[in-house]
N, C-alpha and C positions, 0 to 999 in steps of 0.2 A: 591231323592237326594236333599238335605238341600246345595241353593247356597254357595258357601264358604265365602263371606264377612259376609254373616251371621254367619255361624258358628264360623266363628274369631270371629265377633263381640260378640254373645252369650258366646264364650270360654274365651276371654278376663273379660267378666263381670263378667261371674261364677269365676274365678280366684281372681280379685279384691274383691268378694264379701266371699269369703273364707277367707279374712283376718277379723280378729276380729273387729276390729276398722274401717274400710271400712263397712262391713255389720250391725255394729250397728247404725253408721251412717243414712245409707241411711234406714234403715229397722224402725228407730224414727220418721222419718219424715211422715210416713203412718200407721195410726192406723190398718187398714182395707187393706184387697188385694182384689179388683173384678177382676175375668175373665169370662169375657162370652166366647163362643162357645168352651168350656173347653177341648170338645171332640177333638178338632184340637192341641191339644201343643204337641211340641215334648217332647225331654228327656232331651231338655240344656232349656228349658224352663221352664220346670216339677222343675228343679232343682233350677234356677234362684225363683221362686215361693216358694220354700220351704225355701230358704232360706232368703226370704223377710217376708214372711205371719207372723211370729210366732203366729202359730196356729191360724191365724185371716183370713182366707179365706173364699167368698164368691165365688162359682162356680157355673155358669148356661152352661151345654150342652145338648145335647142327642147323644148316645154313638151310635143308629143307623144313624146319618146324619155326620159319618167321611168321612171329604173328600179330607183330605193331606196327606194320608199315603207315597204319591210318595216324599213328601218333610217330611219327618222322624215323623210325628204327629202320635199319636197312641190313639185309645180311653181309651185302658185301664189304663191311669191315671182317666180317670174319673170312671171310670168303680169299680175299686180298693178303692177309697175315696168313692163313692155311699155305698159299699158293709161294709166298713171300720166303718163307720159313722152309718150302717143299718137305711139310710132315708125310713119314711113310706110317702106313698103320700095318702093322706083322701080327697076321694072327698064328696059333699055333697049330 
């Protein structure tokens, strides 16, 4: 369960950031989006990220070390963008 100031607060933003001119805003000011432990975002997060990244995201998790599902996080955004993207990993 996702405490509720959070989720206001994440619902409020996604709202704000759904307007055109609010999200171009805020989304010019960062060339690039990093998230590390990617495997941990929820789905107002996942969202909040999509609509800042334009297509400029950098994601580091690993999808077996999830460990907030009890607060709404789910691996499979990382899981979905890994498989999306078909990263090869080359070791030497």
């Amino acid at each position: 369960v996702v405490p509720f100031r959070q989720r206001l607060c994440c619902r409020v933003a996604g709202e704000l950031l759904e307007k055109e001119e609010v999200r171009r805003s805020v989304a010019e000011r960062y060339r690039y989006v990093f998230v590390d432990e990617y495997q941990d975002v929820n789905e107002i997060q996942e969202e909040l990220i999509k609509l800042l990244s334009n297509n400029n995201l950098f994601a580091v998790g690993d999808a077996k070390q999830s460990i907030y599902g009890f607060r709404g996080c789910n691996p499979r955004f990382f899981t979905e963008k890994y498989y999306k993207y078909n990263f090869k990993v080359e070791y030497d």
